[in-house]
DRENFI-475012 format. One record per residue (C-alpha): residue in three letters; residue number from 1; x, y, z. Coordinates in steps of 0.5 Angstrom, whole numbers. Layout:
<recs>
REC  mardren  loza      X      Y      Z
REC      ALA   NUM      X      Y      Z
...
</recs>
This chain:
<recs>
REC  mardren  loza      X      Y      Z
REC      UNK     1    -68   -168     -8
REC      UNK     2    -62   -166    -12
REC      UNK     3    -65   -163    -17
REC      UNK     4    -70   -158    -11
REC      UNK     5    -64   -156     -8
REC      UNK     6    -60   -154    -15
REC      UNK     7    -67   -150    -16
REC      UNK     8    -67   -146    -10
REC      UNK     9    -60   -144    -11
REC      UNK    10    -61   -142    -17
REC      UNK    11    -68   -138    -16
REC      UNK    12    -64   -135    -10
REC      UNK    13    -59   -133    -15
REC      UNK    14    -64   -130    -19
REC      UNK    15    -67   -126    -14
REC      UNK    16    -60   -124    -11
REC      UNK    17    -58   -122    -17
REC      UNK    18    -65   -118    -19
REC      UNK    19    -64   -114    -12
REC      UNK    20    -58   -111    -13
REC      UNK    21    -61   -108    -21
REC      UNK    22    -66   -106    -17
REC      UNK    23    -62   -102    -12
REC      UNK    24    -57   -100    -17
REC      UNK    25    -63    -97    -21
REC      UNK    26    -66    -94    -16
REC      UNK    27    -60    -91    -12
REC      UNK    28    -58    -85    -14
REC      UNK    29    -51    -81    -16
REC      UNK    30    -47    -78    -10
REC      UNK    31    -42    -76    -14
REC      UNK    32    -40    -69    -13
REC      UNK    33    -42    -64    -19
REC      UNK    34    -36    -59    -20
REC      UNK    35    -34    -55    -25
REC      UNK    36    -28    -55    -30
REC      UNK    37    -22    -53    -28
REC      UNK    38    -19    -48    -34
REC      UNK    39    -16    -50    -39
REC      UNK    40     -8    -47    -37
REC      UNK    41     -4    -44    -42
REC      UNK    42      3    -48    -43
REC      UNK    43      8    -46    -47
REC      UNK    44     11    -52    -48
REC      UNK    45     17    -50    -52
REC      UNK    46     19    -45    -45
REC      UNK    47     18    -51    -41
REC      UNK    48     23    -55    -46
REC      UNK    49     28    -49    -46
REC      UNK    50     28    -49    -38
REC      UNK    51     29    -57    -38
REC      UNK    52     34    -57    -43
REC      UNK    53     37    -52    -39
REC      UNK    54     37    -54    -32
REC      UNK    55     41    -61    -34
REC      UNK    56     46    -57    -36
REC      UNK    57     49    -57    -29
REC      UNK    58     53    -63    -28
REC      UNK    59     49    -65    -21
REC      UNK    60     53    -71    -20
REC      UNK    61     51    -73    -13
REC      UNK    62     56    -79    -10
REC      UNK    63     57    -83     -3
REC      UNK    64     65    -81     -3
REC      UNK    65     65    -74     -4
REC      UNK    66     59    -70     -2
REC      UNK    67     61    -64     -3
REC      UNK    68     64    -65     -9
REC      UNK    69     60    -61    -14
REC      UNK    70     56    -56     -9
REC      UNK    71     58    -51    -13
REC      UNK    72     54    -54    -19
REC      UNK    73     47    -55    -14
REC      UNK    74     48    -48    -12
REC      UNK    75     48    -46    -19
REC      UNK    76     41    -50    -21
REC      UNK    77     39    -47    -15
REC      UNK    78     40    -40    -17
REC      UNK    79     38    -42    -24
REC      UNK    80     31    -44    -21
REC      UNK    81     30    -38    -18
REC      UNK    82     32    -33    -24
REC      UNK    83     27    -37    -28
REC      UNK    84     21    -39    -23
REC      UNK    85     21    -32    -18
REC      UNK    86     13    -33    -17
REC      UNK    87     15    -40    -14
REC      UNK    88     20    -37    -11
REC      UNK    89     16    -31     -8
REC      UNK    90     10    -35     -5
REC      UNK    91     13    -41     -3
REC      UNK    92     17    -43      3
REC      UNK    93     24    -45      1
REC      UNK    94     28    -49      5
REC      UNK    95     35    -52      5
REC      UNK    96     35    -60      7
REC      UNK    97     42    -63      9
REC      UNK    98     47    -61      3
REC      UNK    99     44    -59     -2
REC      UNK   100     36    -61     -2
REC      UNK   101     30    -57     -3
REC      UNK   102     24    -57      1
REC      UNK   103     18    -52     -2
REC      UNK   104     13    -51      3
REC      UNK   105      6    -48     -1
REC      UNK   106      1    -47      5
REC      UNK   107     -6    -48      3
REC      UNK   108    -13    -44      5
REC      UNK   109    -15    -50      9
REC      UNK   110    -12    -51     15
REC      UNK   111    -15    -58     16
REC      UNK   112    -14    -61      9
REC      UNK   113    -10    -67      9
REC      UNK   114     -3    -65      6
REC      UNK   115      1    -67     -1
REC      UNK   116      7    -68     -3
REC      UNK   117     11    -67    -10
REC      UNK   118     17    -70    -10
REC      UNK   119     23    -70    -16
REC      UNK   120     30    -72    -15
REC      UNK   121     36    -66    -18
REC      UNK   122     42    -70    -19
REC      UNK   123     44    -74    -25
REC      UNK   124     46    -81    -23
REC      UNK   125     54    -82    -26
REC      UNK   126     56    -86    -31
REC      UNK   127     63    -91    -28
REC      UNK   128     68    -89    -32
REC      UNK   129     70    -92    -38
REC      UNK   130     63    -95    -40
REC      UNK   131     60    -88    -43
REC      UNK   132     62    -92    -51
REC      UNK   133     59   -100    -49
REC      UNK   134     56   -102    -54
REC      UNK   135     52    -96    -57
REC      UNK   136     53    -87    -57
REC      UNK   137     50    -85    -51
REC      UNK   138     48    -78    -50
REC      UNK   139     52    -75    -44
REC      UNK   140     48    -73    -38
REC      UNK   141     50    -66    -38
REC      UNK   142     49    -64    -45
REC      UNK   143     41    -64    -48
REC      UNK   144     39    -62    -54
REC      UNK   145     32    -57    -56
REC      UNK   146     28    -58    -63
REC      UNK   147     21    -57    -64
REC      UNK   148     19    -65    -62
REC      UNK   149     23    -65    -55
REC      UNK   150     29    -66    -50
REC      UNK   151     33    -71    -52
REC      UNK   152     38    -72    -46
REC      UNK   153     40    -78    -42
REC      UNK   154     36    -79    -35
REC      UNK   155     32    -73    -35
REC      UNK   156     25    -77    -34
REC      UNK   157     26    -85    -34
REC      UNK   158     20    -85    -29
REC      UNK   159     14    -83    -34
REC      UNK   160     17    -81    -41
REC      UNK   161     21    -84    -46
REC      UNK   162     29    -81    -47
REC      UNK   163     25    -75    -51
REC      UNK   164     22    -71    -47
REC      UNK   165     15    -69    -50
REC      UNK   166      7    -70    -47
REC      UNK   167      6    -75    -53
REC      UNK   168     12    -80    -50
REC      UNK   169     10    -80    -42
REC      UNK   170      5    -84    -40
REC      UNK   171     -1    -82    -39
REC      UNK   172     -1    -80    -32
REC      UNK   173      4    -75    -35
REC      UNK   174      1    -74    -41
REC      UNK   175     -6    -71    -37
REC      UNK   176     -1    -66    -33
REC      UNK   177      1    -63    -39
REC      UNK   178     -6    -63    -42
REC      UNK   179     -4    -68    -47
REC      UNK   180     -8    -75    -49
REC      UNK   181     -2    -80    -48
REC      UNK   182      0    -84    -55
REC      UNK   183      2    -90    -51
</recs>
C-alpha cells in the first residue's frame, strides 16, 4: 500500500515535471527586441580632472553652524555650472533649502513613471585631533589626478574604492562608465 501511494507521488512528479519542460519549450520569448544603445565616448581623464576639482571646495556641512560654509557650496555650485553648461541650459535648477540642488530633466513622455539620481555635495568633517590616528589620511579637500585615477578621502565610498577609476567601482558603477567591473 505504502509502496502504490509512493509510486503515484512520484509518477505525479514526473508528469508535473514534464508538463512544465513542455510548456517552457513550447512558449515562446516576450522579451522586447531593442537595438544597442550607441556606445558614448567618455573622456575619462576630463571626467577625473573635474572630480578632482570639485572636491576641492571644502563643503563641510555641520548641524551647529549651517550657514558656515555657504560661500564654499556657491562656488561648487558656480563651478558646476562653468563646467557643465549644456546641463545647466536644458535642465531645471532649483535651490532646496540652504544650498541643495534639485535638477529637473523633463521627458518626452508625460505619462512615464519618473526617476531619480540622487549624489550628496558635501564632505563628512573629521573631528579634530583624530586626522593622524593611527595612519596618513588624505585630507578631504585636497585630491590628487594621475593616469590611474583620483586618490582623495570620501570622494565614492559608496560604489568605489578611495581611488576613483572604472576598475575599482563595483560593477553597477563600472557598467555606467562602460567598463567590466574587475571585483
Amino acid at each position: 500500500m505504502l509502496k502504490r501511494i509512493f509510486l503515484g507521488l512520484l509518477l505525479a512528479v514526473v508528469l508535473l515535471a514534464a508538463a512544465v519542460a513542455v510548456k517552457t519549450w513550447t512558449t515562446p520569448s516576450r522579451q522586447l527586441a531593442v537595438a544597442p544603445a550607441p556606445k558614448l565616448d567618455i573622456d575619462l581623464q576630463a571626467a577625473a580632472r573635474r572630480l578632482s576639482t570639485a572636491i576641492t571646495f571644502r563643503t563641510v556641512s555641520g548641524l551647529d553652524d549651517p550657514a558656515a560654509n555657504a560661500a564654499e557650496f556657491d562656488k561648487l555650485h558656480a563651478y558646476l555650472e562653468q563646467q557643465f553648461p549644456k546641463v545647466h541650459a536644458t535642465l531645471k535648477k532649483e535651490v532646496v533649502g540652504n544650498k541643495a540642488l534639485l535638477y529637473t530633466w523633463a521627458g518626452t513622455d508625460p505619462q512615464a513613471r519618473p526617476v531619480a539620481l540622487m549624489a550628496h555635495q558635501d564632505m563628512v568633517p573629521i573631528a579634530p585631533g583624530t586626522e593622524k590616528a593611527g595612519r596618513s589620511i588624505r585630507s578631504p579637500a585636497r585630491s590628487r589626478t594621475a593616469s590611474s585615477g583620483v586618490a582623495a578621502r570620501s570622494t565614492t565610498r559608496a560604489t568605489c574604492s578611495r581611488r576613483w577609476r572604472p576598475s575599482n567601482c563595483s560593477s553597477a558603477a563600472a557598467s555606467s562608465l562602460g567598463r567590466p567591473s574587475t571585483s
